[in-house]
C-alpha positions in Angstrom: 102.0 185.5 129.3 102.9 183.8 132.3 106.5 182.2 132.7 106.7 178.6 131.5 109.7 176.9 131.7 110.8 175.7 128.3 111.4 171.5 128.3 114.4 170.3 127.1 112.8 169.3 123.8 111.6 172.9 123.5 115.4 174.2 123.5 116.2 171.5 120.7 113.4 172.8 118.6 113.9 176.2 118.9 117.4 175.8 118.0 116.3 173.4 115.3 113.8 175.8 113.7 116.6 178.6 114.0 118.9 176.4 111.7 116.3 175.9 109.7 116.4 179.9 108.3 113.5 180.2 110.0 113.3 184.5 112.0 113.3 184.5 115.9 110.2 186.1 115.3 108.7 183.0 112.8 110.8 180.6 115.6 108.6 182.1 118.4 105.4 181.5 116.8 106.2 178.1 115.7 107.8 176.7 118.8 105.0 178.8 120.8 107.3 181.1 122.8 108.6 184.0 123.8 110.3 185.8 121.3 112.7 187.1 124.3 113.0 183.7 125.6 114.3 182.2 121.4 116.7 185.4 121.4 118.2 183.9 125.0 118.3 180.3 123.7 119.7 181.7 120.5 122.7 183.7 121.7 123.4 180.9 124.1 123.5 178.1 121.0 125.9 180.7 119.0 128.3 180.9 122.3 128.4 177.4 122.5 129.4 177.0 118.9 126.1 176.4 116.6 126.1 178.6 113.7 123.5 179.5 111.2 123.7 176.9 108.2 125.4 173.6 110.6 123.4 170.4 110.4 120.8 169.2 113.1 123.0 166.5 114.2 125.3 169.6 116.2 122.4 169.6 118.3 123.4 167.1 121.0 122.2 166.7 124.2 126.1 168.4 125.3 125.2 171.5 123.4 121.4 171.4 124.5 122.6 171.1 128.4 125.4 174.0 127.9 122.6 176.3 126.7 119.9 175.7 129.4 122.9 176.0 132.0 123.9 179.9 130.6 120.0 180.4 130.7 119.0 179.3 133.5 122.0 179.0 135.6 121.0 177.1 139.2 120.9 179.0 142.3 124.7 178.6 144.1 125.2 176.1 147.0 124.4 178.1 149.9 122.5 181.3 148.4 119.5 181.8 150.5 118.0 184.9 151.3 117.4 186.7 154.4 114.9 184.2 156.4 117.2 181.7 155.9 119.9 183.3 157.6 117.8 184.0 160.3 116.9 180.7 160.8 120.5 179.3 160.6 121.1 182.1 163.7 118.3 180.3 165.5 119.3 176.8 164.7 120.5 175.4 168.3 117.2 176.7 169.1 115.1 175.3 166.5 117.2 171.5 167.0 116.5 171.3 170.5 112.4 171.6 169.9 112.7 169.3 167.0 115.0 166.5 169.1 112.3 166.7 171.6 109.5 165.4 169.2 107.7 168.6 168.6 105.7 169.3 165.5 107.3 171.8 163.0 104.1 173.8 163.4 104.4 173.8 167.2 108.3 174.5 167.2 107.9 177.5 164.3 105.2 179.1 166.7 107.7 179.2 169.5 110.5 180.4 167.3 107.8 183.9 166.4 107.8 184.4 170.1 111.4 184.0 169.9 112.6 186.1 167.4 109.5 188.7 167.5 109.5 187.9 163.7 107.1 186.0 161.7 108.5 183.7 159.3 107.5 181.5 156.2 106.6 178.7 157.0 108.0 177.0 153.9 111.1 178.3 154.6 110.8 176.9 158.1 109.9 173.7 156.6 112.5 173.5 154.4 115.7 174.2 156.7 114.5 171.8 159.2 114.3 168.9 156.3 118.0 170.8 154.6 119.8 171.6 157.8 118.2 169.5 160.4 117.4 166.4 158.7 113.5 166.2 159.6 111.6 163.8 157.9 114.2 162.8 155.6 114.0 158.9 155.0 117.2 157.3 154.3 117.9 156.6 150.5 117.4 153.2 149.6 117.8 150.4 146.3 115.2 148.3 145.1 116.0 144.4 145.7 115.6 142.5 142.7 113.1 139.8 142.7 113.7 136.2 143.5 113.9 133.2 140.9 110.3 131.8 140.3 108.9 130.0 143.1 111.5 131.0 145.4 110.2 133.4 148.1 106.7 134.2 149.9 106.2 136.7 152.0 103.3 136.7 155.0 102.2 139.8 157.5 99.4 140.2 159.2 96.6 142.6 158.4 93.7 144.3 160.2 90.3 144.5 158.4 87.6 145.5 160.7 85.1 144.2 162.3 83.6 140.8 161.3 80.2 139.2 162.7 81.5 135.7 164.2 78.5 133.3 164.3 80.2 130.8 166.9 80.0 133.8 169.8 77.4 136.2 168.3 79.0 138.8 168.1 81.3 141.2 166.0 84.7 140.6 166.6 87.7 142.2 165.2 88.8 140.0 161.8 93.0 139.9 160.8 93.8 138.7 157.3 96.9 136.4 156.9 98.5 137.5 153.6 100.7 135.6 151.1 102.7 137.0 148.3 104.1 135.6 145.9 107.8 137.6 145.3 108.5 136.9 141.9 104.4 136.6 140.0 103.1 139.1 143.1 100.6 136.7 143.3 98.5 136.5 147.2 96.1 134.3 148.9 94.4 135.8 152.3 93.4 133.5 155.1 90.8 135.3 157.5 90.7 134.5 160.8 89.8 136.1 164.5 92.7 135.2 166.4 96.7 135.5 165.5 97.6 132.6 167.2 100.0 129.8 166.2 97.3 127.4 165.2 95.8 130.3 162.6 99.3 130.9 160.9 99.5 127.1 160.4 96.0 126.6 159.5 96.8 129.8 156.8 99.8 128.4 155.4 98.1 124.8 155.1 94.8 126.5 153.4 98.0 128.4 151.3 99.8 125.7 150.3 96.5 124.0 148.8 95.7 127.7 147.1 99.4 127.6 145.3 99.5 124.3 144.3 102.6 123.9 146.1 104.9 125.2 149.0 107.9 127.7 148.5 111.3 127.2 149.1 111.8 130.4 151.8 109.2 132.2 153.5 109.8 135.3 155.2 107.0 136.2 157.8 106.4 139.4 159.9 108.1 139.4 163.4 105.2 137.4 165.1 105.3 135.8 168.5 104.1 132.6 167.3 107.1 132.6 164.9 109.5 134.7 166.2 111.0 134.2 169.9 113.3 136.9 170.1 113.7 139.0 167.1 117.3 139.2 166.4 118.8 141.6 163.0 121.0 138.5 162.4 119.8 135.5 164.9 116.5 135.3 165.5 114.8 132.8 168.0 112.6 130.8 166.6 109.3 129.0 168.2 110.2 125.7 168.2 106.5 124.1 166.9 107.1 127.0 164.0 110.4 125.5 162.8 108.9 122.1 163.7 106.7 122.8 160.6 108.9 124.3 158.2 110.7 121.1 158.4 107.7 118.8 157.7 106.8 121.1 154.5 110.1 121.7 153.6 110.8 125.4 153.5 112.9 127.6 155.0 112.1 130.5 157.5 114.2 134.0 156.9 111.4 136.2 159.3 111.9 139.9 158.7 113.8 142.9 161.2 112.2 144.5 164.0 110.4 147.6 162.5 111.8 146.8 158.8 108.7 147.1 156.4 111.4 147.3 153.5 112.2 143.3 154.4 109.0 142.2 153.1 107.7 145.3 151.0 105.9 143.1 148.7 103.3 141.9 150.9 103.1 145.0 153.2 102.3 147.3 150.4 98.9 144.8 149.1 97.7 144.8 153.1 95.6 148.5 153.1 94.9 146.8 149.3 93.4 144.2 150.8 91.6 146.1 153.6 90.2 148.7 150.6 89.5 146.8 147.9 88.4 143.6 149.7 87.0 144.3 153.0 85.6 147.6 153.5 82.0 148.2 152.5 81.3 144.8 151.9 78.5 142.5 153.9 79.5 139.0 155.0 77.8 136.2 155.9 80.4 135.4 158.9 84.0 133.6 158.7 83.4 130.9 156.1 81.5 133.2 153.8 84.3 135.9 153.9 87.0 133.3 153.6 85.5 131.7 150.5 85.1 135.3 148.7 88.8 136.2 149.8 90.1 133.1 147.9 88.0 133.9 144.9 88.4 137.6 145.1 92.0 136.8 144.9 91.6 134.6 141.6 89.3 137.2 139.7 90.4 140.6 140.9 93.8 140.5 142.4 95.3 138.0 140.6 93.8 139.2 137.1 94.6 143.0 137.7 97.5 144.7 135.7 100.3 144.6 138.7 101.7 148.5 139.2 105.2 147.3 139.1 105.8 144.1 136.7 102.7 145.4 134.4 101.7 141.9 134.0 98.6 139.6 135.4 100.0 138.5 138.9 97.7 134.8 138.4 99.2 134.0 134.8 102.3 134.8 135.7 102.2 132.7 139.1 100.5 129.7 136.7 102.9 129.8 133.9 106.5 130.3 135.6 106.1 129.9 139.4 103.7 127.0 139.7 106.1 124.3 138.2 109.0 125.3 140.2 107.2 124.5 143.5 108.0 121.6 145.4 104.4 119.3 145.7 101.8 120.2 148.0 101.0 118.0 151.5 98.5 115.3 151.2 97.9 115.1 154.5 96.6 117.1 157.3 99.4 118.6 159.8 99.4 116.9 162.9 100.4 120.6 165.0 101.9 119.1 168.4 102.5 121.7 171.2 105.5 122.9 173.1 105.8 123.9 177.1 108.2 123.7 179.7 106.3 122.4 182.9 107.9 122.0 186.2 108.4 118.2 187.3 106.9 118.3 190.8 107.5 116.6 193.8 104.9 113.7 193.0 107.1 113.0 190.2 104.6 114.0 187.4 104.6 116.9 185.4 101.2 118.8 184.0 100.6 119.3 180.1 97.4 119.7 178.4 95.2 119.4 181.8 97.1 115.6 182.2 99.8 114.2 184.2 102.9 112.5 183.2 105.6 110.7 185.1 109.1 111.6 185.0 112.1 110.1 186.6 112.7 110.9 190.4 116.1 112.9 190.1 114.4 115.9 187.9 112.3 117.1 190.6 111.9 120.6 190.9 113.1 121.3 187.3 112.4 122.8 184.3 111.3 120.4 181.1 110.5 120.7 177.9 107.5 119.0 176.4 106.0 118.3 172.9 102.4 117.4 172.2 100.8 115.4 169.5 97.5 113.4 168.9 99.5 110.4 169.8 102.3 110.7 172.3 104.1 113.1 174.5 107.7 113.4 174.6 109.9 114.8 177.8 113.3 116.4 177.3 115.6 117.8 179.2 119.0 119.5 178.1 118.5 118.4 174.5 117.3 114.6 175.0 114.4 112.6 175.8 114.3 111.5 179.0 110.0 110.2 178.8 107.7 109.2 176.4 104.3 108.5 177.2 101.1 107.9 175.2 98.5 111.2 174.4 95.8 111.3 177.2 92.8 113.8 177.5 92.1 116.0 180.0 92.6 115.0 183.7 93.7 111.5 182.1 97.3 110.3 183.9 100.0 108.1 182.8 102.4 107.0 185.0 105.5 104.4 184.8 106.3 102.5 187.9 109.9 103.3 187.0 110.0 107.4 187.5 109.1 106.1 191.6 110.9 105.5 194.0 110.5 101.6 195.1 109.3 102.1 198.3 106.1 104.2 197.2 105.5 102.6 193.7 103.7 99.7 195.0 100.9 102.0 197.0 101.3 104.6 194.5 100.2 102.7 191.5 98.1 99.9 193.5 99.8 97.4 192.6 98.5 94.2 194.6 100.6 91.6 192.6 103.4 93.2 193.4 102.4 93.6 197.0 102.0 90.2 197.3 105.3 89.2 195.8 107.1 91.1 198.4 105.0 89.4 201.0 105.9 85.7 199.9 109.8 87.1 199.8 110.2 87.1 203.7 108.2 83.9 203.9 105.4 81.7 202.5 102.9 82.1 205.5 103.6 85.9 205.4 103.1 86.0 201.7 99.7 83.5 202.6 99.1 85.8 204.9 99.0 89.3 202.6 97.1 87.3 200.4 94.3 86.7 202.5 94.1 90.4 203.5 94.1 91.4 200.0 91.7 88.9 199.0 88.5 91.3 199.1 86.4 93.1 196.4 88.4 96.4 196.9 91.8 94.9 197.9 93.5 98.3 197.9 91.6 99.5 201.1 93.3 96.9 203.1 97.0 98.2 201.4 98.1 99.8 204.7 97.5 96.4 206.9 99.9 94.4 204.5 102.7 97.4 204.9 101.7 97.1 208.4 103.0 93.4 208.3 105.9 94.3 206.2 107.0 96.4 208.8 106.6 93.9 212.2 109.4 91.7 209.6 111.6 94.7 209.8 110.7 94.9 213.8 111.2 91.7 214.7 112.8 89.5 211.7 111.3 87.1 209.0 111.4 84.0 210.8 109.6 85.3 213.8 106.5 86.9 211.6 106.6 83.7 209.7 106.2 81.5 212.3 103.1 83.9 214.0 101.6 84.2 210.5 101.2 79.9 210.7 100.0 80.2 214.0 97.1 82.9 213.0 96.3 80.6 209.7 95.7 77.4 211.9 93.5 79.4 213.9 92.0 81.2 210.7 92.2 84.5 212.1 93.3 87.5 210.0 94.3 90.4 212.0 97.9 92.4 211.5 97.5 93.7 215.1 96.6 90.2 216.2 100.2 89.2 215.3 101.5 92.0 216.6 100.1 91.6 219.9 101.8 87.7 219.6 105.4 88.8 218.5 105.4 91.5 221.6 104.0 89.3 224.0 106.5 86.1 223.1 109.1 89.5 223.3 108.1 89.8 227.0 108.3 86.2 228.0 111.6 85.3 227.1 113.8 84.9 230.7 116.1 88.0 231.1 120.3 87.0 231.0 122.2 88.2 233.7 124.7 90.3 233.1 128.2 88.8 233.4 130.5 89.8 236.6 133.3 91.7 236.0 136.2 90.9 236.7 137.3 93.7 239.2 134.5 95.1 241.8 135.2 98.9 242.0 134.0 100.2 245.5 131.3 102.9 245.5 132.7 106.4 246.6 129.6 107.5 248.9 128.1 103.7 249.8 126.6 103.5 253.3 127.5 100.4 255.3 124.3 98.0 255.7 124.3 98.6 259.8 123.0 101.8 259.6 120.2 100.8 258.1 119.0 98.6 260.4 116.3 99.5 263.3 118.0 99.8 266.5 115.1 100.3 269.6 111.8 97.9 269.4 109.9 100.3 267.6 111.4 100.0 264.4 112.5 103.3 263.7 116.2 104.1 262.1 118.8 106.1 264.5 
């Protein structure tokens, strides 16, 4: 007979069928072993105290652990035979391979060329996990669940390749998985890309699934949720939080490499992938989508859950559902985030359109959010612009964010124009209004900021008075009155200068006889 270690119920029937009356020999047979192995049990019951003829109640499970212990005493902390020794000779040598990442089979064929001495490779295994530590996870509790309706969990998971009719072709598919803490309840979203628009579109499409939205959700460590990941403070994306405050939940995202944060939903993602997925044939996204949702009424949700032992979907319906706060009724309006530069024609660039800002932000950093209907500017924390939504290459631009001078031409504005005209006079402002007074008035821009500038040149009055003089004649010509405010410059007589009061002698002046001719020719000296 081979050896069979005798259960703990075995020693308490054996003992039981001994105080019965019953011979070791009758004992063995009925308790089907060893007659040696009842005569060890035996003795070890009388030692402890159990005579023949004492009631089955002095069987407890004190007595039952003192006799397996004289039986089968355990092996002493620190017995090991002969290999082990070795090994522990050989252990700065062994922990230097395993530090550097080597395989145990890879560092126990180095240590035979080592030693000259082949090992077990059990052995080997098992001082490297004892002594060394390898592969030895850290001990951990279980978290108790959540109240109902409390928590949801979301990660992302890769299926495989999915036909996408949109680009005909197969495209790698991830599935978007929510579960339920407390009912382990899920819904999967499909989708190609892992963008921020497919997490909201998931958790709206969720939200409609559940009947309702969660108080906390803790996703995976995404970019489109998670900024910079942080044990204790995260950064969060700013359209992401932007969200959880229109729905009304709160975010608590998961640690850097911490599966154990969200071990409900990462332990149903190769579930999903297996019992979902793989070996199936869809009919592209929609098709896949619409058997994910009922797969995960029917099967998931009806299947006998591993851990609670209980229908994930009537225990979702019966305790979680009416603790959720009431789904959206409408659509979620996603706006988007960006920090463009303000450049130097005072506008910044969002969404392939331009937006004014004011003047004294050039060269700067802003921040921008973008909805169906407007665009808001900030800048350290407030809002410095708000402009109406346009589409691509569309413009919006407030006179304002300019600077006065190039507003006017900037935005075209021939009213104003013609307002700063009449300012300096009403023949000048007469004037810029029969320049401008064309089909395409802004081609002839430059010639009334030509005008502007002979009243800087040469005063108001002055242009005023040319500008009546060209209108009489009806000619319309800036250079025209140029030409007359420069020529009535050149007429006017020239003052002399006043005499000073004191003549001061020049140093090197010739006296005027030497410059006269002195023979009949004419010549000088």
């Amino acid at each position: 007979m081979g050896f069979r270690e005798v259960s703990v119920v075995g020693v308490k029937e054996i003992l039981r069928l001994w105080l019965l009356g019953h011979g070791q020999r009758e004992v063995a047979r009925l308790a089907q072993s060893d007659r040696k192995t009842v005569c060890r049990y035996v003795d070890a019951a009388q030692a402890a105290g159990l005579q023949p003829g004492d009631s089955e109640d002095k069987i407890t499970d004190e007595l039952i652990g003192t006799v397996i212990e004289a039986v089968r005493p355990g092996r002493p902390p620190g017995d090991h035979g002969s290999s082990w020794e070795l090994l522990r000779e050989h252990k700065d040598f062994i922990k230097s391979r395993v530090d550097k990442k080597l395989t145990l089979v890879k560092v126990h064929n180095q240590l035979h060329r080592h030693i000259g001495h082949e090992l077990p490779y059990s052995t080997f295994h098992r001082f490297c996990v004892t002594e060394l530590g390898y592969g030895r996870d850290r001990s951990t509790v279980r978290i108790a669940d959540c109240d109902p309706g409390e928590e949801l969990q979301i990660d992302f998971g890769r299926m495989g390749l999915l036909f996408d009719l949109d680009s005909a072709r197969r495209r790698v598919a991830h599935a978007l998985i929510f579960t339920a803490v407390y009912s382990r309840h899920m819904f999967v979203w499909l989708t190609f890309q892992q963008n921020l628009q497919s997490v909201i579109a998931g958790c709206e499409a969720a939200w409609t699934f559940f009947g309702g939205i969660f108080k906390v959700v803790i996703p995976d460590n995404m970019k489109t949720v998670v900024i910079t990941a942080d044990p204790i403070a995260p950064r969060l994306g700013d359209a992401f939080v932007e969200y959880a405050q229109a729905r009304g939940f709160v975010i608590d995202p998961a640690r850097v490499r911490r599966p154990q944060d969200k071990g409900r939903v990462e332990r149903v993602v190769p579930y999903v992938r297996e019992s979902f997925f793989r070996g199936e044939d869809f009919l592209g996204l929609a098709d896949t989508q619409r058997r994910a949702e009922m797969w995960c009424v029917t099967d998931a949700g009806m299947r006998i859950h591993g851990t609670t032992q209980r229908r994930p979907a009537e225990v979702f319906k019966i305790e979680e559902l009416p603790t959720l706060a009431p789904p959206p009724q409408s659509a979620y309006d996603l706006p988007l985030w960006c920090e463009p530069k303000v450049h130097r024609d005072h506008h910044i660039e969002v969404a392939r359109a331009l937006y004014s800002v004011p003047g004294d932000l050039i060269g700067r950093h802003v921040k921008a959010r973008v909805d169906a209907q407007l665009v808001k500017v900030f800048y350290q924390g407030k809002v410095v612009k708000v402009h109406p939504r346009k589409g691509p290459g569309g413009r919006s631009t407030d006179a304002a964010d300019l600077p006065a001078e190039k507003s006017v031409y900037a935005l075209r504005d021939i009213n104003r124009l013609k307002q700063i005209a009449t300012s300096h006079g009403p023949n000048v402002g007469t004037y810029a209004t029969r320049l401008l007074d064309i089909e395409l008035p802004w081609t002839k821009m430059r010639m009334v900021y030509r005008l502007l500038g002979l009243v800087r040149r040469f005063s108001a009055e002055r242009v005023d008075e040319a500008c009546a003089k060209a209108l009489e004649l009806d000619v319309v010509d800036v250079n025209l009155i140029a030409r007359m405010l420069e020529r009535a410059l050149e007429s006017r007589p020239v003052t002399e200068p006043a005499p000073s009061a004191q003549v001061i002698p020049l140093r090197f002046a010739r006296a005027p006889e030497e410059f006269r001719p002195s023979g009949g020719d004419g010549r000088m000296p």
